[in-house]
VEXVOGU-463783 format. One record per residue: x, y, z of N, C-alpha, C, CB in turn; residue in one letter. Coordinates in pm, whole numbers, padded with zeros to 5 digits, always signed. Glycine has a CB too. Example, Ala and Ser with C-alpha at 12.3 -4.5 7.8 and 13.67 -1.06 7.14 Angstrom:
REM VEXVOGU-463783
+01319-00569+00780+01230-00450+00780+01320-00330+00780+01131-00447+00905A/+01285-00225+00708+01367-00106+00714+01290+00003+00787+01408-00060+00572S/
END
This chain:
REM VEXVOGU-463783
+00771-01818+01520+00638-01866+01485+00609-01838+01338+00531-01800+01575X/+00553-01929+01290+00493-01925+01107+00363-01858+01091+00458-02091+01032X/+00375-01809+01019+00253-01731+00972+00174-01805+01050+00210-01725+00814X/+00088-01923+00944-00050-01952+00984-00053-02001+01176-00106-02098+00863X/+00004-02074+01204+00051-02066+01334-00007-01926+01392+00211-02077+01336X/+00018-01835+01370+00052-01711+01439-00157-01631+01357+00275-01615+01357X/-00130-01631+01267-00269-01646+01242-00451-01747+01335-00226-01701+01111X/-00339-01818+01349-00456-01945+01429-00467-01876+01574-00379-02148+01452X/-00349-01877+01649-00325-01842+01750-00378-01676+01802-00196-01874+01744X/-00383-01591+01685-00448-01470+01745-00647-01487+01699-00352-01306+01658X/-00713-01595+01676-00830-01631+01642-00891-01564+01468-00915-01582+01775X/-00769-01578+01390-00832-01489+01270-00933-01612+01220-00702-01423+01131X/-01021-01518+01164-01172-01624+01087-01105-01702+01011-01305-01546+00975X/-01150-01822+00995-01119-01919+00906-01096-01888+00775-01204-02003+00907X/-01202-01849+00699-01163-01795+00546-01097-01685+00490-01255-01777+00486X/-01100-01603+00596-01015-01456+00610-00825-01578+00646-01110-01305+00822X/-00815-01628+00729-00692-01669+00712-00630-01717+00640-00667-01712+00760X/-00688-01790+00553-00719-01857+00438-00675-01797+00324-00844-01877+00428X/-00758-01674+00294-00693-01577+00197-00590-01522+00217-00753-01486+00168X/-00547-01466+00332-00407-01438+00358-00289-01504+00346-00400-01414+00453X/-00357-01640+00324-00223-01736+00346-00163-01743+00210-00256-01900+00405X/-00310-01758+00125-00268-01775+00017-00230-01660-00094-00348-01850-00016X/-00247-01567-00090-00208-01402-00066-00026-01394-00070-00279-01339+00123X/+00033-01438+00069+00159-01467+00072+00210-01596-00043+00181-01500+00223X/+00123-01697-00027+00210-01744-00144+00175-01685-00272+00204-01890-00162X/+00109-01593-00319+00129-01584-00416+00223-01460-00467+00021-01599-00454X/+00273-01372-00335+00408-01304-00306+00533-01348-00328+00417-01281-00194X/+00548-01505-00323+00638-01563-00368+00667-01563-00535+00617-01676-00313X/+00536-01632-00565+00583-01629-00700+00630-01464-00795+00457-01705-00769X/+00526-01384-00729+00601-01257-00773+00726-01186-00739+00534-01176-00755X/+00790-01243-00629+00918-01288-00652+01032-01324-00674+00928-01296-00658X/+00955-01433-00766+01035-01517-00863+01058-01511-00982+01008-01610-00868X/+00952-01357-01009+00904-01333-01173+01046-01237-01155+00704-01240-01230X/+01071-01161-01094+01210-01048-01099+01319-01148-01130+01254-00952-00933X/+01327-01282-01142+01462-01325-01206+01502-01347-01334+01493-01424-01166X/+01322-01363-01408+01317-01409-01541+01263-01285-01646+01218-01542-01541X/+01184-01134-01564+01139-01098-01620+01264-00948-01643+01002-01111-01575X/+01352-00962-01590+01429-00859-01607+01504-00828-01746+01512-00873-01511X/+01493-00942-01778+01540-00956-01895+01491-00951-02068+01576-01046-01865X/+01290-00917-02030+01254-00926-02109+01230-00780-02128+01178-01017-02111X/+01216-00718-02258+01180-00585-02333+01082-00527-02281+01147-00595-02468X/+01121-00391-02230+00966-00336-02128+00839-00312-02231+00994-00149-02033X/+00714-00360-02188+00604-00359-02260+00556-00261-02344+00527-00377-02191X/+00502-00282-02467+00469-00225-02609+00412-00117-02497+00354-00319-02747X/+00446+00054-02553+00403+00151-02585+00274+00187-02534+00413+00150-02695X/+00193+00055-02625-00002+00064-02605+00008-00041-02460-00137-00039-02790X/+00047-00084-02429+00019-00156-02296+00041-00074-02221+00086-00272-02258X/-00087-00028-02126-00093+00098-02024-00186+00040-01930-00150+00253-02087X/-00197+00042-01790-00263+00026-01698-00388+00133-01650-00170+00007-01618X/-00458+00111-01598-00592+00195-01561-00580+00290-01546-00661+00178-01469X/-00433+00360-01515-00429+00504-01495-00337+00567-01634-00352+00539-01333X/-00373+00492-01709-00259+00522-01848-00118+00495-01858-00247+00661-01880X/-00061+00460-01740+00081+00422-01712+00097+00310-01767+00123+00412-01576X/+00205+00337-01848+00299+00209-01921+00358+00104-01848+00419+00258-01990X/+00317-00010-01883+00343-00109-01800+00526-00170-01827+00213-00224-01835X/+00563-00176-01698+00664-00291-01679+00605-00429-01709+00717-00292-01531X/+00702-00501-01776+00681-00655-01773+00645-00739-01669+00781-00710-01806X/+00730-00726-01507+00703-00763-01415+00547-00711-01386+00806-00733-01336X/+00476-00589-01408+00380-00524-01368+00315-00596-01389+00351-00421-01400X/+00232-00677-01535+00154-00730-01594+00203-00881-01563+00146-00676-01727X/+00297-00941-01540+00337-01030-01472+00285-01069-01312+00455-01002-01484X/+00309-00977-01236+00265-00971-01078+00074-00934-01075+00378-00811-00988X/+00048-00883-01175-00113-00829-01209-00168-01026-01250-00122-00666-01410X/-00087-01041-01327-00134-01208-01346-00168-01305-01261-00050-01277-01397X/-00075-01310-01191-00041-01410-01047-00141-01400-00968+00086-01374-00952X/-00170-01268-00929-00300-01198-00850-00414-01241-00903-00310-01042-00856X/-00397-01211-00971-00573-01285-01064-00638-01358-01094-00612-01293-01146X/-00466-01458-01157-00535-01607-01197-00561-01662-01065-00434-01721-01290X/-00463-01649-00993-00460-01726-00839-00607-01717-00792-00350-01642-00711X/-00679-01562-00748-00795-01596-00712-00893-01585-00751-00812-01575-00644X/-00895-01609-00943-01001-01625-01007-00982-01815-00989-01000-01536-01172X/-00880-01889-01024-00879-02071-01004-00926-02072-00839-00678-02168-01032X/-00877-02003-00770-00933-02044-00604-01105-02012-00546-00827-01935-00489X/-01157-01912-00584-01242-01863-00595-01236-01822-00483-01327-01913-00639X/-01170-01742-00416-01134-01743-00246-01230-01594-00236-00915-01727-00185X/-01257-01505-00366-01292-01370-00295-01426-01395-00400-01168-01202-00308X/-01523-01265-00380-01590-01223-00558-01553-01158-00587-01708-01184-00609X/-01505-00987-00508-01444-00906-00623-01263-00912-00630-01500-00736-00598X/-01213-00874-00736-01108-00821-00751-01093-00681-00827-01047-00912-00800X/-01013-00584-00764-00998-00461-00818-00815-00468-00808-01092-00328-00723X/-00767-00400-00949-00629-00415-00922-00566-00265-00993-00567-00571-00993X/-00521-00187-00985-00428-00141-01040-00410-00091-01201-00358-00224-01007X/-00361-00245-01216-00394-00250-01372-00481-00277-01494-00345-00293-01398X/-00584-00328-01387-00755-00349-01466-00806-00223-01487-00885-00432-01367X/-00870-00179-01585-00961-00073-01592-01115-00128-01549-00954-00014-01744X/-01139-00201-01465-01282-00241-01419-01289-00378-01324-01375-00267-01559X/-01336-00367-01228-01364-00455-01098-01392-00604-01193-01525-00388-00982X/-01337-00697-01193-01371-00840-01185-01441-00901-01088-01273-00905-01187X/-01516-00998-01114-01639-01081-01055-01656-01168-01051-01727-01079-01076X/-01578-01278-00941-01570-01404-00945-01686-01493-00979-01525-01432-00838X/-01724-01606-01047-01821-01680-01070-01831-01783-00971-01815-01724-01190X/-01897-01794-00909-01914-01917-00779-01808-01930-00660-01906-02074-00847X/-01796-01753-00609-01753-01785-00513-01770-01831-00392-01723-01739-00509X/-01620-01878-00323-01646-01928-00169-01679-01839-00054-01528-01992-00121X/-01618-01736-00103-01634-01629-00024-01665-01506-00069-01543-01616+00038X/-01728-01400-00007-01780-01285-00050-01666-01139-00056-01904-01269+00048X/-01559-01194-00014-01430-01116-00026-01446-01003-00119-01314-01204-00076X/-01402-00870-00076-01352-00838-00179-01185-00782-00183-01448-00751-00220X/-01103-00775-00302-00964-00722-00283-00940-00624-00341-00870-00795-00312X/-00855-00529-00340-00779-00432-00403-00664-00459-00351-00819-00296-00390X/-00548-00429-00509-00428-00471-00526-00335-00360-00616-00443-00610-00588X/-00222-00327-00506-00112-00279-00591-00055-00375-00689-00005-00234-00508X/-00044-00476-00759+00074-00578-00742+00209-00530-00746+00070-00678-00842X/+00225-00419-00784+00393-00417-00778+00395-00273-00786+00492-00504-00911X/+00389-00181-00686+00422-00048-00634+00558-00016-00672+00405-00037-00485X/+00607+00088-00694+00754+00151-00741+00830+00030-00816+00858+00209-00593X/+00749-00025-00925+00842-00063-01072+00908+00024-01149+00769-00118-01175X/+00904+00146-01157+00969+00219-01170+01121+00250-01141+00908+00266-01140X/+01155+00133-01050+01271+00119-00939+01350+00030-01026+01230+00050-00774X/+01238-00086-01066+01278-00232-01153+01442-00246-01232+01153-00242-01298X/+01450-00159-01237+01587-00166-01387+01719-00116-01267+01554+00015-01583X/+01660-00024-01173+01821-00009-01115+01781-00123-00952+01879+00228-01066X/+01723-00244-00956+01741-00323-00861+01697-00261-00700+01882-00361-00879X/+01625-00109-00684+01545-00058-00553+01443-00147-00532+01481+00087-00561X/+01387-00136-00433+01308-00241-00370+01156-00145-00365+01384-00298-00199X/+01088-00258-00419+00928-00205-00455+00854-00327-00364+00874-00210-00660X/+00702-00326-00435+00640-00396-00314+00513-00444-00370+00617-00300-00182X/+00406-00520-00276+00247-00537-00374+00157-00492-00240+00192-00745-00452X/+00093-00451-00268+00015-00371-00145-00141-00422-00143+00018-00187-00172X/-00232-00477-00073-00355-00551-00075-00461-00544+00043-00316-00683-00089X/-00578-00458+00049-00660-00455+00095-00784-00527+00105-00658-00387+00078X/-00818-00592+00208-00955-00699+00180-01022-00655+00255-00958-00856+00200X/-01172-00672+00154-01311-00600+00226-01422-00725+00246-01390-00460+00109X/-01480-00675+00342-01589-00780+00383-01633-00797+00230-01724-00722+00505X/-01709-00755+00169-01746-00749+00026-01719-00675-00110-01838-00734+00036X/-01795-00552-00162-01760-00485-00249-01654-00389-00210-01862-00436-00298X/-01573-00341-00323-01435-00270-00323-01477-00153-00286-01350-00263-00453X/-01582-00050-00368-01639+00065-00366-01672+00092-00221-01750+00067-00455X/-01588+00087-00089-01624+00112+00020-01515+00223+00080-01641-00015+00089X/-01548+00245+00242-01443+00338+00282-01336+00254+00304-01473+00424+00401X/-01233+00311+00366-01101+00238+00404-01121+00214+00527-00968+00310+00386X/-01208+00253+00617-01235+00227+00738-01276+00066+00758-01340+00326+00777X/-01374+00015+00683-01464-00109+00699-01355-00213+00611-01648-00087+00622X/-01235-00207+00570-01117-00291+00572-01138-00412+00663-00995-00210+00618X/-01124-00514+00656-01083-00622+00802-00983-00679+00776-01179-00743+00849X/-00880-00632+00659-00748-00686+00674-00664-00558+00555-00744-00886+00622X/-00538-00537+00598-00443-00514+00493-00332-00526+00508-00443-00419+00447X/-00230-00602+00411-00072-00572+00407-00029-00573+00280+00017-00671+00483X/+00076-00553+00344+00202-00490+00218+00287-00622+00221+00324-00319+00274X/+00379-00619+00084+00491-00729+00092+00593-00653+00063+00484-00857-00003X/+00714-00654+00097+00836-00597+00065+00906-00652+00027+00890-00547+00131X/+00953-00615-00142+01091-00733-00185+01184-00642-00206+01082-00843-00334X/+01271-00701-00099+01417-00590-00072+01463-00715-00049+01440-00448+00068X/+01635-00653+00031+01722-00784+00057+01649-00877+00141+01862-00755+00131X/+01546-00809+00236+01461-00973+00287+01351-00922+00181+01385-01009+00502X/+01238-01012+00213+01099-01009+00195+01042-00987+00319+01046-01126+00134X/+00976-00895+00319+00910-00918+00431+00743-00854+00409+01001-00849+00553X/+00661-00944+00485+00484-00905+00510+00474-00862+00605+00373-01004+00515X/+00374-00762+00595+00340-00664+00680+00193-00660+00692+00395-00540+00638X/+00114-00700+00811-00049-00698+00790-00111-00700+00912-00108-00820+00710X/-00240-00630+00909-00308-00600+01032-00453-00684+01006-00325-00423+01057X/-00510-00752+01106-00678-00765+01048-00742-00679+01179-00758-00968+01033X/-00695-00590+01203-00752-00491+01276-00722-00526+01476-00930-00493+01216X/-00598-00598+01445-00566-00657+01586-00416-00623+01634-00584-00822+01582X/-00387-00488+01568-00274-00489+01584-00188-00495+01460-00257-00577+01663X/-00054-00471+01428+00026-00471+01317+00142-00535+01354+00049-00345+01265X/+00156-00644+01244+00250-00790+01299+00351-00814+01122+00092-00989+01353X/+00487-00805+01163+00538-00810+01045+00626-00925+01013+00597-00700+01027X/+00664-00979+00905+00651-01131+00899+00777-01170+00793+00483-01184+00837X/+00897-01224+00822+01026-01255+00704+01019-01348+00642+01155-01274+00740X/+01034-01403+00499+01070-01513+00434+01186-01535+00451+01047-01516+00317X/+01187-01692+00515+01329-01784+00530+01363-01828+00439+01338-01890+00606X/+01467-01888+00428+01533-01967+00318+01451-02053+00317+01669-02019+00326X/+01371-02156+00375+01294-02292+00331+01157-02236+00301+01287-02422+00455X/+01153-02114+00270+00989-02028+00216+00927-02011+00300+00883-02087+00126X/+00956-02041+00436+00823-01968+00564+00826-01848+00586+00825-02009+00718X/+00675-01805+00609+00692-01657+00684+00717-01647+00843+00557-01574+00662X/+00839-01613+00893+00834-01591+01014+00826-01488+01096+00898-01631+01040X/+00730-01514+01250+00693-01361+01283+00858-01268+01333+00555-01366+01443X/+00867-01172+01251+00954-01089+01338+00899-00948+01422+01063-01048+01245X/+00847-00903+01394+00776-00830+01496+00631-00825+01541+00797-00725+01470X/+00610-00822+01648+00423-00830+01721+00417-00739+01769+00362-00932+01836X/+00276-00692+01695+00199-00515+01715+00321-00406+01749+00066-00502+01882X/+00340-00377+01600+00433-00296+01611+00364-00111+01579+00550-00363+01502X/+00419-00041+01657+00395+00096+01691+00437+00175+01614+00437+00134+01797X/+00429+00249+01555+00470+00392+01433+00554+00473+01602+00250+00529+01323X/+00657+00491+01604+00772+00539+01727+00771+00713+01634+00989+00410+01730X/+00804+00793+01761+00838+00939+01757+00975+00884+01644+00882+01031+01943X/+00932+01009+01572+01136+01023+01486+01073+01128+01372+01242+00806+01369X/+01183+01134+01358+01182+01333+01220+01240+01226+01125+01346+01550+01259X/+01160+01166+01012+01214+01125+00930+01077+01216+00798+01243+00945+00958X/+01068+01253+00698+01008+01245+00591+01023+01199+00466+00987+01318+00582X/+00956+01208+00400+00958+01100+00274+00861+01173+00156+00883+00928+00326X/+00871+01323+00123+00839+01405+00009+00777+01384-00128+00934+01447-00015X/+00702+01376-00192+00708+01327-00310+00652+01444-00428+00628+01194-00303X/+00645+01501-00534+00660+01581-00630+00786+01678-00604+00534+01647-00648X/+00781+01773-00682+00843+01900-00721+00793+01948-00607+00810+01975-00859X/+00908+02042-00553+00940+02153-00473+00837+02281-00527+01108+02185-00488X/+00888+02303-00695+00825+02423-00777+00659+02400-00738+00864+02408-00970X/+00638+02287-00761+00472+02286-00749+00380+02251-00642+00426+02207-00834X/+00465+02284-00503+00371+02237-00386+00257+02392-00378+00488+02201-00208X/+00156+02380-00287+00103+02419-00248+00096+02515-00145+00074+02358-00252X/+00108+02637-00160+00102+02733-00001+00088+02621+00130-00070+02857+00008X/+00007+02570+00157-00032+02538+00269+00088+02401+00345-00195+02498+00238X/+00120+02307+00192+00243+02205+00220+00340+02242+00200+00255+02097+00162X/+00340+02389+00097+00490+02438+00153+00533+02510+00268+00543+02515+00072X/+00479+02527+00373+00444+02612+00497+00499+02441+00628+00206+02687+00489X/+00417+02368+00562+00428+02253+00623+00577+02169+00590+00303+02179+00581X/+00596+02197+00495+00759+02098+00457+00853+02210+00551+00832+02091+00224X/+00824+02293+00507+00923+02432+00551+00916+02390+00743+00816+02646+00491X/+00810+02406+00782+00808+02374+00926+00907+02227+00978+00639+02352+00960X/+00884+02112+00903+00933+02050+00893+01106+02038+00945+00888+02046+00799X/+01172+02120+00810+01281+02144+00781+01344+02188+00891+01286+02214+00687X/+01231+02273+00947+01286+02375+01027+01327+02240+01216+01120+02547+01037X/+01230+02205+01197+01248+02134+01289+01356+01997+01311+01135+02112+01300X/+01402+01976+01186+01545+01906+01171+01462+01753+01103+01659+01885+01360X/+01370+01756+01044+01331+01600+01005+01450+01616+00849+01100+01565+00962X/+01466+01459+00806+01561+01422+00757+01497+01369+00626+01637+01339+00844X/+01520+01389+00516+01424+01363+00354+01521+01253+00345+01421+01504+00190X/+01407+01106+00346+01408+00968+00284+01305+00940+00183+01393+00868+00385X/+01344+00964+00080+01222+00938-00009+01301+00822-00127+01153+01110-00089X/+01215+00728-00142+01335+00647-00258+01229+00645-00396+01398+00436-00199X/+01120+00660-00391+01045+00648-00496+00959+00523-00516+01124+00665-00593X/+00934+00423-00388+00844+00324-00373+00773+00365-00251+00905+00189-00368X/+00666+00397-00291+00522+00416-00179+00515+00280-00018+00338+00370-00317X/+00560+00159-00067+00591+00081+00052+00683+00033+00118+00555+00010+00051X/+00821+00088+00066+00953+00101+00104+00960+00229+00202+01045+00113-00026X/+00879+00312+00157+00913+00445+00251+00794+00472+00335+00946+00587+00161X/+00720+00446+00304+00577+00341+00474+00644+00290+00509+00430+00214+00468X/+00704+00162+00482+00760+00111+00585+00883+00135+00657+00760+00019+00561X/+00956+00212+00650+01068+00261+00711+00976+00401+00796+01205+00302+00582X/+00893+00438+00788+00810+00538+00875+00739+00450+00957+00708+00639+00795X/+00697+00390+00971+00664+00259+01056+00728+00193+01124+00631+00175+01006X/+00851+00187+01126+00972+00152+01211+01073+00241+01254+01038+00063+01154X/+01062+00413+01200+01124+00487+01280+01027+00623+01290+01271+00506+01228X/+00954+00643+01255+00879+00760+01254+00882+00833+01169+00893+00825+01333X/+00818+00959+01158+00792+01081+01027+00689+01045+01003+00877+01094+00886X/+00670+01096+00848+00562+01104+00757+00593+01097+00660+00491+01189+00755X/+00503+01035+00517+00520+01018+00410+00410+01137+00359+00510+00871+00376X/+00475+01147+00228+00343+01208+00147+00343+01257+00017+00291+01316+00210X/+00277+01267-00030+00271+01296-00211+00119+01375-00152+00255+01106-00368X/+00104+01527-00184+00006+01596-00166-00038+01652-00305+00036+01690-00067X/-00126+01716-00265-00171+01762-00392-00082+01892-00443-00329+01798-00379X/-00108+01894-00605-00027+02018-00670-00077+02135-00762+00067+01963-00748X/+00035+02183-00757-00073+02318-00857-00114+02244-01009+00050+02506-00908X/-00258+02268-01004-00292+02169-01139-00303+02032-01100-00175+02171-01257X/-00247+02010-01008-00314+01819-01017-00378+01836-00791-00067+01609-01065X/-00464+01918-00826-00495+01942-00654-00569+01798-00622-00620+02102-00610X/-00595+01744-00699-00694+01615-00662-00533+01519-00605-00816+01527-00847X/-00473+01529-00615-00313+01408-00560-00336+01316-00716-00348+01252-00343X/-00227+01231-00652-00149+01142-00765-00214+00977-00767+00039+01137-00720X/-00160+00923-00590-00164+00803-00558-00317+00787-00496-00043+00770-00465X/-00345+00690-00557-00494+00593-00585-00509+00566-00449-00491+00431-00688X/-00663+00570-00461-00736+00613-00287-00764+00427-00232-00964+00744-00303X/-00779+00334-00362-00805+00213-00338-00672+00138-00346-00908+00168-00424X/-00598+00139-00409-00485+00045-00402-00377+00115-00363-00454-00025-00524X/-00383+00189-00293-00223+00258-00227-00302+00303-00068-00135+00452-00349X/-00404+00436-00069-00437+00498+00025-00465+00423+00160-00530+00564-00019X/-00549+00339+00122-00651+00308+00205-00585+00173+00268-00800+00292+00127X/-00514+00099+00197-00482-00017+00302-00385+00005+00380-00449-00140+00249X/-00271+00081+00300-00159+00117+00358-00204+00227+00539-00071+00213+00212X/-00334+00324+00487-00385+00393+00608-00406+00312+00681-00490+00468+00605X/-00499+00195+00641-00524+00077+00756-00408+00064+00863-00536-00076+00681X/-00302-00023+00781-00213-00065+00850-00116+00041+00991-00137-00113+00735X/-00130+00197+00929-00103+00275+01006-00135+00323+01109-00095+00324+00973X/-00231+00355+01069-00366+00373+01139-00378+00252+01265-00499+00354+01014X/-00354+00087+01235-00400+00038+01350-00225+00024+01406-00514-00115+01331X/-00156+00101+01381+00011+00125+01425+00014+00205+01518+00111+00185+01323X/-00095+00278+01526-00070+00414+01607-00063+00537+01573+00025+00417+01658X/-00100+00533+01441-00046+00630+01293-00184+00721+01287-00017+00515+01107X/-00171+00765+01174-00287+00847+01109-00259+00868+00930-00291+01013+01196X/-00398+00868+00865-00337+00907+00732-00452+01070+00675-00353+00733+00604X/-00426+01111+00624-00543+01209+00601-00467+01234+00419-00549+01386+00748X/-00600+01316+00357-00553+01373+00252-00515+01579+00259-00675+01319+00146X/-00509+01627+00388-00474+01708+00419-00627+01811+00469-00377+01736+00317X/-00698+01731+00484-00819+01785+00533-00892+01720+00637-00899+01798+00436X/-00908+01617+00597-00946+01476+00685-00939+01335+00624-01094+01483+00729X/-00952+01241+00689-00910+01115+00711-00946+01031+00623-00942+01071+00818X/-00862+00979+00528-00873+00930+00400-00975+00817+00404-00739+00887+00348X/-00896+00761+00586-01009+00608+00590-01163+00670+00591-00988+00492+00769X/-01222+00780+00551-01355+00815+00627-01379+00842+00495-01378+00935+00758X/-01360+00834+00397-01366+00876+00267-01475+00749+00151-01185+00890+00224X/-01577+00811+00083-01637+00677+00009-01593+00727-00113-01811+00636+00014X/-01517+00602-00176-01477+00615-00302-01581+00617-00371-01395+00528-00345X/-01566+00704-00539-01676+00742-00601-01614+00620-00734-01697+00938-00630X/-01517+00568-00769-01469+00498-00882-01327+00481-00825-01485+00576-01029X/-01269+00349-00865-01137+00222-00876-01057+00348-00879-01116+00085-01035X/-01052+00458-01007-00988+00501-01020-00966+00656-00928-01000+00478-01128X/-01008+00633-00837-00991+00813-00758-00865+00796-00711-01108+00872-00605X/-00815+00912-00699-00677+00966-00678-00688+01059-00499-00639+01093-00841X/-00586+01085-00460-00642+01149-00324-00436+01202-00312-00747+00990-00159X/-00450+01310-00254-00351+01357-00193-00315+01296-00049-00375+01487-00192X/-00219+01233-00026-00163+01170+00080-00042+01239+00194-00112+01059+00013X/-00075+01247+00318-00003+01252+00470-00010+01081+00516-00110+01373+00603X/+00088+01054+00557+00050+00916+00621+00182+00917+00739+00053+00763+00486X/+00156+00841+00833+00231+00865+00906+00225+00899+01115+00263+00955+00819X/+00330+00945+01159+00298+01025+01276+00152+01089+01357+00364+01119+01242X/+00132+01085+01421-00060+01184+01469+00018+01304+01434-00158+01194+01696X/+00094+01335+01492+00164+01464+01539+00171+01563+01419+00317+01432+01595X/+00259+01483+01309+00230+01539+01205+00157+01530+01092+00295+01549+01181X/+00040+01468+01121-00104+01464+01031-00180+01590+01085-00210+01308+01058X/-00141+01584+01212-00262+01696+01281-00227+01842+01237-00262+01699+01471X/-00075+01845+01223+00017+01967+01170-00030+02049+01039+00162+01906+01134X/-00043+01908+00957-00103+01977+00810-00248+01985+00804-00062+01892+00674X/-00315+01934+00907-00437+01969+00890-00487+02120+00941-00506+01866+00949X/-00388+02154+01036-00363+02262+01099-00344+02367+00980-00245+02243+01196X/-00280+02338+00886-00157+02455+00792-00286+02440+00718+00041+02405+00699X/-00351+02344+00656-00393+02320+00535-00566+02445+00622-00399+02094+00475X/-00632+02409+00741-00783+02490+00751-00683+02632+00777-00927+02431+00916X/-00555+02687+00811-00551+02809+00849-00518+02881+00725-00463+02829+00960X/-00528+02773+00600-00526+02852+00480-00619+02887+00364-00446+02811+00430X/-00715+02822+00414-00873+02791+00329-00910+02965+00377-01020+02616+00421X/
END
């Protein structure tokens, strides 16, 4: 079954399907930008994204596609992305949409050919909300397949590009399954009493460190075999790393309606009101079992 097909058929709203559809195609063209943009000189020095990070070519490339696409469509009003330092505001929109956008998660990967991703949350309206009131999010994965990954709160349904460009369904409402897999992220030197108590437990219990350095490469392999992901907070950076709007919160969605849980090691990220685009949050995502674990380690150490 094809996307929209499969969209029609589970009753998604008309304009909500709409954006999704066109969402995926514009996954394509980003892409298509990794054939032409590999080759060009990684971006001037002063080209830095909202969090000061130096942009890849593809970055500002895949940030484009996203933008122009649904600033010419007028499909949402807001857009929040990544690499904007400030929410955009569609002029005469069709819909009251709003989005937040990775466009291209672990570019960092870009030069040795690992597989990164664009990650996209849509809100009934303004961005500045919890992750809870979401009514849609997925991820795209460009690895040896492509594949979409998205929930509108009915379940989590994941979706392959064929050779003639369709998305086809390959899995329906798929479950976050028991498995000891983890997926670590900073320095060892700089965890925290409470997550080093928790990795250590971990260890102890035989889970297996998959971490590749793309935030939706290693969700999604915890989503199809189990564990937990996480980048927590550190000595000196206790606030976390990865962005509460374009990483946290959709990706929690999608887990979350998996069977999952995400927390920032206290409580539940989706329950969280962002204060600014740019907040940062320490991340568990993953397993109940082991969300509940560090929430456990993290109050028996306060």
């Amino acid at each position: 079954m094809i996307l929209k097909d499969f969209l029609v058929s589970e009753g998604t709203e008309k304009n909500l399907m709409y954006l999704i559809l066109f969402l995926s195609e514009q996954a394509k063209l980003v892409k298509k930008g990794f054939h032409f943009t590999h080759t060009t000189p990684p971006a001037a020095p002063q080209s830095k994204n909202s969090f000061g990070e130096e942009q890849m070519p593809l970055d500002v490339y895949a940030d484009q596609v996203f933008i122009s696409g649904l600033t010419e469509t007028r499909l949402v009003r807001y857009i929040a992305t990544e690499e904007q330092h400030h929410i955009i505001e569609i002029k005469d929109p069709k819909n009251n949409f709003g989005v937040v956008i990775d466009p291209l998660d672990g570019s960092s990967l870009i030069d040795v050919n690992l597989c990164t991703g664009s990650i996209i949350g849509i809100y009934p309206s303004h961005v500045l909300e919890k992750g809870s009131t979401l009514i849609a999010a997925l991820y795209i994965l460009y690895g040896p397949l492509t594949i979409l990954t998205f929930t509108t709160g009915k379940g989590v349904h994941e979706f392959v590009l064929n050779e003639a460009g369709q998305y086809i369904l390959k899995h329906r409402d798929l479950k976050i399954p028991g498995g000891k897999i983890y997926a670590p992220g900073a320095l060892r030197r700089d965890y925290l009493p409470s997550h080093a108590k928790w990795i250590e437990h971990l260890e102890d219990e035989g889970y297996k460190l998959r971490f590749s350095g793309c935030f939706v490469a290693d969700v999604h392999q915890i989503l199809h075999k189990g564990g937990v992901f996480t980048y927590p907070g550190l000595k000196g950076k206790e606030k976390g790393k990865l962005r509460l709007l374009y990483e946290a919160n959709p990706m929690g969605k999608i887990i979350h309606e998996a069977g999952g849980a995400i927390s920032n090691g206290k409580t539940d990220i989706l329950s969280i009101q962002p204060g600014a685009i740019d907040d940062v949050t320490p991340i568990y995502v993953g397993g109940k079992k082991e969300i509940r674990l560090i929430e456990t380690f993290m109050a028996e150490g306060e």
